[in-house]
ROTORRO-942051 format. One record per residue (C-alpha): residue in one letter; x, y, z. Coordinates in nm, 2 decimals. Example, Ala and Ser with C-alpha at 12.3 -4.5 7.8 and 13.67 -1.06 7.14 Angstrom:
BEGIN
   residuo     east    north       up
         A     1.23    -0.45     0.78
         S     1.37    -0.11     0.71
//
This chain:
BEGIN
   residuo     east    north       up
         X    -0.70     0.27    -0.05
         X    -1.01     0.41     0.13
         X    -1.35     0.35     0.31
         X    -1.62     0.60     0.30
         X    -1.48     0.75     0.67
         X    -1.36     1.16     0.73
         X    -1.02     1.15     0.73
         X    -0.76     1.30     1.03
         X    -0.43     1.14     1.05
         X    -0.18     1.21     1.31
         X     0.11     1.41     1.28
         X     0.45     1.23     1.30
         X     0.80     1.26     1.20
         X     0.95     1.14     0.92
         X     1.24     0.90     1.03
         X     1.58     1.05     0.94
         X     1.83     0.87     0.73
         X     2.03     0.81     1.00
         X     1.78     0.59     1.10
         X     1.81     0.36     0.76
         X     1.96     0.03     0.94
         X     1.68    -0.23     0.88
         X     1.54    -0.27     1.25
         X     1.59    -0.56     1.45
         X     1.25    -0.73     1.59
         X     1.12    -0.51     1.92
         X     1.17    -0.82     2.21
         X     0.87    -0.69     2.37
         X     0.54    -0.62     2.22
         X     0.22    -0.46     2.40
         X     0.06    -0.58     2.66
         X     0.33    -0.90     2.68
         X     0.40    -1.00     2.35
         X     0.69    -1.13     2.26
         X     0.88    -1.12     1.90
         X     1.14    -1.36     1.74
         X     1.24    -1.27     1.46
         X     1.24    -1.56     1.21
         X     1.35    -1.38     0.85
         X     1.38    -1.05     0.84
         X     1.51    -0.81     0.51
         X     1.58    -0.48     0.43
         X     1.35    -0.19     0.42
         X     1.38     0.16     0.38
         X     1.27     0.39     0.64
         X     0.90     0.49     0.75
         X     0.76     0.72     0.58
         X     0.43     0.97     0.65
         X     0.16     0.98     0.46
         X    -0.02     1.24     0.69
         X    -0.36     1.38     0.57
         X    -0.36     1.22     0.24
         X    -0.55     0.89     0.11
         X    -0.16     0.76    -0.07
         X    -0.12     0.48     0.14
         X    -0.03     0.29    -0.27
         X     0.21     0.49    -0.33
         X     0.38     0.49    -0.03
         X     0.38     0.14     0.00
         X     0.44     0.02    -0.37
         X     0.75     0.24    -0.35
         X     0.90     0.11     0.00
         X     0.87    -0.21    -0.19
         X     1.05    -0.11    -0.48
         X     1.31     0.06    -0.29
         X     1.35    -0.33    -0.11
         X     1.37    -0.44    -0.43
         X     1.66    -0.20    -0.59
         X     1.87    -0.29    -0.26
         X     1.89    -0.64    -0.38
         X     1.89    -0.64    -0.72
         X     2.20    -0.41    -0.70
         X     2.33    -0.58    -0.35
         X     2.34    -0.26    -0.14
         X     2.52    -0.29     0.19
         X     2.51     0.08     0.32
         X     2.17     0.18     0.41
         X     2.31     0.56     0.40
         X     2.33     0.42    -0.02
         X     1.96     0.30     0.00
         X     1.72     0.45    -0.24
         X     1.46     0.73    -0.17
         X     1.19     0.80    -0.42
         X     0.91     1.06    -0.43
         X     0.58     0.94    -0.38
         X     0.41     1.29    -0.48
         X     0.60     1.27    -0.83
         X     0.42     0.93    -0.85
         X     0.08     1.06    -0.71
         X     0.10     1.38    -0.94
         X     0.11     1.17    -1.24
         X    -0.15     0.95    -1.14
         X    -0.38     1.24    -1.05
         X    -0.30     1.35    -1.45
         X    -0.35     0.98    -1.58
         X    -0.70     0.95    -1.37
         X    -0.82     1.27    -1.48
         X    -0.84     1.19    -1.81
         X    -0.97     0.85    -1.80
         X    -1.27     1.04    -1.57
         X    -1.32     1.26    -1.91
         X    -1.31     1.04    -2.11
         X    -1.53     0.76    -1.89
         X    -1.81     1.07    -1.83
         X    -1.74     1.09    -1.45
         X    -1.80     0.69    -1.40
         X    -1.48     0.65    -1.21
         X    -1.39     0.72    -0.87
         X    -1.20     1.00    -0.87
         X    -1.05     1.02    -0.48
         X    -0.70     1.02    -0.38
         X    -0.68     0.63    -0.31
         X    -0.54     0.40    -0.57
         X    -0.34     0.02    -0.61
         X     0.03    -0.12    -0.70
         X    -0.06    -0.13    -1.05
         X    -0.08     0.28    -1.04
         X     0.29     0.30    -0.89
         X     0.39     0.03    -1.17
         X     0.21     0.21    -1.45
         X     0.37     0.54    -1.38
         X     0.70     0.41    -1.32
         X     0.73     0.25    -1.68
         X     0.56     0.53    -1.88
         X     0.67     0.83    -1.67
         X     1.03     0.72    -1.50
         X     1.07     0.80    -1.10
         X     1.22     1.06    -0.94
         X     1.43     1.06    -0.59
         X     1.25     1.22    -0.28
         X     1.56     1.51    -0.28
         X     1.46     1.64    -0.63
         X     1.10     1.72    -0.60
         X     0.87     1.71    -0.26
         X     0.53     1.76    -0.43
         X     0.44     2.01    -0.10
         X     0.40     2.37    -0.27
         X     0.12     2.44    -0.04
         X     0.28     2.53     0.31
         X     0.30     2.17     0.47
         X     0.59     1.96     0.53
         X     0.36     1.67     0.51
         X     0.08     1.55     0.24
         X    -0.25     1.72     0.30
         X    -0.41     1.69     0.03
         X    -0.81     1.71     0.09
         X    -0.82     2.07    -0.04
         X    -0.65     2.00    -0.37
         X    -0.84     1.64    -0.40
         X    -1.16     1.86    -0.37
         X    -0.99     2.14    -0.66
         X    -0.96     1.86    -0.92
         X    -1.28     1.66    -0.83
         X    -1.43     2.01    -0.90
         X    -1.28     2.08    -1.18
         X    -1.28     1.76    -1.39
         X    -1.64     1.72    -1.33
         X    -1.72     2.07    -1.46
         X    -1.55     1.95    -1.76
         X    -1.78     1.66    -1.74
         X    -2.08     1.82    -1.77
         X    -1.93     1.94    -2.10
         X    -2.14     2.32    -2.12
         X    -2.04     2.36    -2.47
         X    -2.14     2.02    -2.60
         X    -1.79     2.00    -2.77
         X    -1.44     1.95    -2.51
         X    -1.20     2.17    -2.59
         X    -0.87     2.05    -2.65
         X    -0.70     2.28    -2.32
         X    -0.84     2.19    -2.07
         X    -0.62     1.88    -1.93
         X    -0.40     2.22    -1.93
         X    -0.58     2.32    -1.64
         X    -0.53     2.01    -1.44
         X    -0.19     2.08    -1.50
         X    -0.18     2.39    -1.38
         X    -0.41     2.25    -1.03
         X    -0.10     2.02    -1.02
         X     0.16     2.30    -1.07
         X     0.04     2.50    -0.83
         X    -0.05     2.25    -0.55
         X     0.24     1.97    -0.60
         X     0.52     2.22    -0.76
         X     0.66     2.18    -1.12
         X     0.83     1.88    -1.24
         X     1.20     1.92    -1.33
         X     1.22     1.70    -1.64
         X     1.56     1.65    -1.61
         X     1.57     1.45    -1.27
         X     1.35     1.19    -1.41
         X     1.52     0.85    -1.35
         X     1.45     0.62    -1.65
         X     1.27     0.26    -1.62
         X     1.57     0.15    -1.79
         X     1.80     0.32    -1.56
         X     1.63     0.14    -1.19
         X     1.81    -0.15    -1.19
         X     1.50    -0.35    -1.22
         X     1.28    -0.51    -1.43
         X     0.95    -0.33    -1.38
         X     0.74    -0.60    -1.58
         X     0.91    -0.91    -1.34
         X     0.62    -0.80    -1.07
         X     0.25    -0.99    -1.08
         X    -0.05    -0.96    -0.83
         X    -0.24    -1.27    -0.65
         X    -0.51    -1.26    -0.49
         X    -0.72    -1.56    -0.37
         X    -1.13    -1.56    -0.43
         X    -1.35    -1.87    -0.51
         X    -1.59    -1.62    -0.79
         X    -1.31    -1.65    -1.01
         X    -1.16    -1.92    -1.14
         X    -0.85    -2.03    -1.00
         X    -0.51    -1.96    -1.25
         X    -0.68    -1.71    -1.42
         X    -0.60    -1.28    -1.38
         X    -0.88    -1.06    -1.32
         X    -0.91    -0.75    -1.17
         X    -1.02    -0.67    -0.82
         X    -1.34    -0.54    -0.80
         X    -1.26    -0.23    -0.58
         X    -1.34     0.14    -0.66
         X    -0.97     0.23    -0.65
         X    -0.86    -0.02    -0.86
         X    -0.91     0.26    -1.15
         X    -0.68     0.10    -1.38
         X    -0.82    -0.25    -1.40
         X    -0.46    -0.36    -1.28
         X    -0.52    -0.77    -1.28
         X    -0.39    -1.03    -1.00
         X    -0.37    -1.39    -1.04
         X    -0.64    -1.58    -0.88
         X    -0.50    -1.88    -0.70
         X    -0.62    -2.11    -0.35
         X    -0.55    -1.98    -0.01
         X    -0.24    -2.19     0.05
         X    -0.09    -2.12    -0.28
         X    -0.14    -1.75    -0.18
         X     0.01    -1.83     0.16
         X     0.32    -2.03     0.03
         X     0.38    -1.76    -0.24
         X     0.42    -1.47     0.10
         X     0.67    -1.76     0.26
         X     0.89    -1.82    -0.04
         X     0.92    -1.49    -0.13
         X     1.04    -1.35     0.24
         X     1.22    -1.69     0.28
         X     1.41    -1.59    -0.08
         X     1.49    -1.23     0.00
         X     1.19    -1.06    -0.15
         X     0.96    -0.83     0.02
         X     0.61    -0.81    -0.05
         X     0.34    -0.53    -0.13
         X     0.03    -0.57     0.05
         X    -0.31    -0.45     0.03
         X    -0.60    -0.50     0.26
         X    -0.87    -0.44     0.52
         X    -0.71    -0.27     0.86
         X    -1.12    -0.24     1.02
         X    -1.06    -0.53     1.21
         X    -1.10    -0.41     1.62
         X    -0.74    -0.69     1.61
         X    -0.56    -0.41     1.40
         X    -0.43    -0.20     1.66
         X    -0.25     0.18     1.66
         X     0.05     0.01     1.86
         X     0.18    -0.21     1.62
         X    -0.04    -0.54     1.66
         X    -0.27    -0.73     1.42
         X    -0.46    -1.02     1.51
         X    -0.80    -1.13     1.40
         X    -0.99    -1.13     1.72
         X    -1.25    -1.37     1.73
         X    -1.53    -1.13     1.79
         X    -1.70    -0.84     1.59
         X    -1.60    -0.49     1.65
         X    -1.50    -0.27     1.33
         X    -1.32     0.09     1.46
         X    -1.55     0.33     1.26
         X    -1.39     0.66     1.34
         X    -1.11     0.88     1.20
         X    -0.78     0.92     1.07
         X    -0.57     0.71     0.79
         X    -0.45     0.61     1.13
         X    -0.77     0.67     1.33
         X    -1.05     0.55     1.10
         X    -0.90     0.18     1.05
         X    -0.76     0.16     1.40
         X    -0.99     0.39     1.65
         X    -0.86     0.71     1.87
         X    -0.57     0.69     2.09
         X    -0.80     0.64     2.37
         X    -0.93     0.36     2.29
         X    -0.78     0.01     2.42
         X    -0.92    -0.29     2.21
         X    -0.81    -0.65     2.33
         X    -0.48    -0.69     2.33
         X    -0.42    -1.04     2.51
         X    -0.07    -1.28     2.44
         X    -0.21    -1.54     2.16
         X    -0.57    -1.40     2.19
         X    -0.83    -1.62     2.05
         X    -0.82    -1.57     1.65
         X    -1.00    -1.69     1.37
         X    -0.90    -1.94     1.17
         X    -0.96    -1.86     0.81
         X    -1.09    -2.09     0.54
         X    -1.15    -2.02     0.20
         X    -1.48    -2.02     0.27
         X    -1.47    -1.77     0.55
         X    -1.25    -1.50     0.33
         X    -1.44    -1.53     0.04
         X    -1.76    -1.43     0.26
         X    -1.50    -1.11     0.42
         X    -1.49    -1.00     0.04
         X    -1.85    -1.05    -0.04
         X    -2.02    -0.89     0.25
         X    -1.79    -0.66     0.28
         X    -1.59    -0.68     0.59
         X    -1.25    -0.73     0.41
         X    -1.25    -0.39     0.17
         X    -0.95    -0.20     0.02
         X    -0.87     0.02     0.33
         X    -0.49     0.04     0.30
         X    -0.16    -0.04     0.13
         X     0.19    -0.16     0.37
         X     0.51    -0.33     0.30
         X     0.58    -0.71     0.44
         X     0.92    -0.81     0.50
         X     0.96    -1.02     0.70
         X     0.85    -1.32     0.95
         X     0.84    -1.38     1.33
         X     0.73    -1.54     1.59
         X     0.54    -1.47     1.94
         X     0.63    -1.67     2.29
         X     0.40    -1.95     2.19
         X     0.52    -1.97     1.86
         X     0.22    -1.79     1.64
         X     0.37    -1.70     1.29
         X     0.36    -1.32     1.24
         X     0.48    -1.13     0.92
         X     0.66    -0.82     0.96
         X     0.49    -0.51     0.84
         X     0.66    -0.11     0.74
         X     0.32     0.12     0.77
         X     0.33     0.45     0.62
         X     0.17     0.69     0.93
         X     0.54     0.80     1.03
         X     0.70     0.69     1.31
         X     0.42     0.58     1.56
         X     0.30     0.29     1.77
         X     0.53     0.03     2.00
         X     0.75     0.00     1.71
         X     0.81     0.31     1.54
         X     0.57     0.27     1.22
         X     0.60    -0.12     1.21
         X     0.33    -0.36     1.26
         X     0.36    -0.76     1.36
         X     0.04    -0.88     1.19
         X    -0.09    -1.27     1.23
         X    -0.11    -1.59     1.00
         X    -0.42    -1.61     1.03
         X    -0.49    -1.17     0.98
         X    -0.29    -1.21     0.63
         X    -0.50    -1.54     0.52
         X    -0.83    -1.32     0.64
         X    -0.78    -0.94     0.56
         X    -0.49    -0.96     0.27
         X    -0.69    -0.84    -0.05
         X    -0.39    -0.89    -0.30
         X    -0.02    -0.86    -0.29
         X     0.22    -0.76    -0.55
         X     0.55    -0.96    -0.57
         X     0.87    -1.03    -0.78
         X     0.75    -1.35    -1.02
         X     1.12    -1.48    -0.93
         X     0.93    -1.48    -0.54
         X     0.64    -1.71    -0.71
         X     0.72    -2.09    -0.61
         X     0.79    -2.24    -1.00
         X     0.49    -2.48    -0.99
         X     0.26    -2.19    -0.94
         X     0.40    -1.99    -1.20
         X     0.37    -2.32    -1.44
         X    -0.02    -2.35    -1.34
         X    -0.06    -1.96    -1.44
         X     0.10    -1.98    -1.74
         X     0.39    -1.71    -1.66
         X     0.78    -1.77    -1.73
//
């Protein structure tokens, strides 16, 4: 997920798997916060996205990966599972250029992307475990990807202009070979099967909550990088809300996807939604949603937030102060020293901030900035799931 900023993450390491032992809540936070934790599950560890706009992938597989552990009961984090998010991103890079083809160069063709794309390539393509392929053939042990996003943009939208006035029937032959050469090839045979996960790929279903659709019905978010048309269910604010608790409360993590702008969302592990207006507008995928390491936004014990109404988020979505900007994992809920309700948040920009790549992020910052979340429909409190029609 993206905004139209230039791009320079930070460098970090990737944590090892020693470190695979979900984390217990940090007892102090920045600037004198203070952490209980109040439900807390299993995660995998952090992960880097580094110089590439994959923020989806990396997020819809963490919660995938939360989601094998249970379903098969994992004890030993050493046992936890550790997919590739380049296999993922390859495929989608395949899948999009073809729909861009095929749609005349009306798509936006950028690295950035949703759940649907991770869910999508899963169930036609399979997975494949980080060990067996790295996706980095081009001299970094991290994603850096701006040179071959530029290579394909270039490329599909020569074949765009279509010089011949006939396509030939090769050239998705020469994205492959973009992908080869950049990403590395696949080898077929470590392909894990949908079958073979342990999961039920179609058991997960987006929400979302916006009053210019009607509520119980799907639609699909109205976002650039929502290239496949991937639909959420559309119900009110504390629906939305009480679907986050039961899931975490039940054992299920959640996917989340939303706008990380806010002055509130802090490099250091913090997000609160600061009552006052001040978007960080420079950058990195850490940078240009959170500001340069220099700079100290408000970080005060149970700073004055705003209290979100329906009202209030739908205007964030229509003037366009709550955008797609980023993909993370929830999984978990805590509590501050005055007893604010905070949900516990795995990044993808490696192992950084007060808390090693996880963020405590405010009630009232999910109800606000949380574009849509993708959960387990086992999560979804039944009466909900009755009012959208899904068994």
């Amino acid at each position: 997920m993206k905004k139209i900023f230039v791009s320079v993450v930070l460098a970090a390491a990737v944590l090892g798997t020693a470190m695979a032992q979900p984390r217990p809540a940090a007892p102090i936070a920045p600037k004198d916060y203070q952490f209980t934790t109040v439900k807390e599950l299993p995660i995998t560890p952090v992960k880097n996205q580094y110089r590439s706009g994959t923020c989806w992938c990396f997020s819809t597989l963490s919660f995938l990966e939360s989601e094998i552990i249970k379903a098969r009961n994992i004890k030993d984090p050493a046992q936890y599972p550790d997919f590739s998010e380049m296999f993922v991103v390859r495929k989608a890079y395949y899948d999009k250029a073809i729909k861009y083809v095929r749609l005349d160069g009306f798509l936006n063709f950028a690295a950035g992307s949703d759940f649907g794309d991770v869910l999508e390539v899963a169930k036609t393509y399979g997975l494949m475990y980080q060990q067996d392929y790295s996706g980095l053939q081009y001299g970094y042990d991290l994603p850096v990807q701006a040179e071959l996003d530029a290579v394909l943009k270039g490329y599909v939208s020569a074949v765009v202009k279509n010089p011949n006035k006939k396509l030939t029937n090769v050239w998705p032959k020469g994205v492959d070979g973009i992908l080869d050469a950049y990403m590395g090839v696949i080898p077929e045979d470590k392909i894990v099967k949908p079958e073979n996960l342990g999961i039920n790929l179609d058991d997960y279903i987006g929400f979302t909550s916006y009053t210019h659709h009607p509520w119980y019905t799907a639609f699909a978010m109205e976002v650039p990088d929502n290239w496949r048309c991937t639909p959420s269910w559309n119900v009110p604010l504390d629906e939305f809300m009480a679907i986050i608790d039961n899931a975490v409360n039940n054992g299920y993590t959640v996917a989340w996807g939303g706008d990380v702008s806010e002055t509130g969302f802090t490099r250091n592990g913090l997000a609160i939604l600061l009552d006052e207006e001040n978007k960080a507008t420079s950058g990195s995928d850490q940078e240009r949603w959170v500001g340069k390491a220099d700079e100290k936004p408000a970080e005060k014990p149970s700073a004055k937030e705003i209290e979100v109404t329906q009202e209030l988020r739908q205007q964030y979505y229509d003037e366009k102060t709550s955008t797609d900007d980023h993909g993370m994992h929830l999984y978990g809920i805590a509590k501050d020293q005055n007893g604010v309700k905070y949900y516990m948040i795995k990044n993808s920009w490696g192992v950084t901030g007060a808390y090693d790549g996880l963020w405590y992020m405010s009630e009232n910052f999910v109800k606000g900035k949380t574009l849509n979340i993708l959960v387990n429909k086992k999560a979804v409190p039944k009466d909900i799931l009755k009012k959208i029609g899904v068994k």
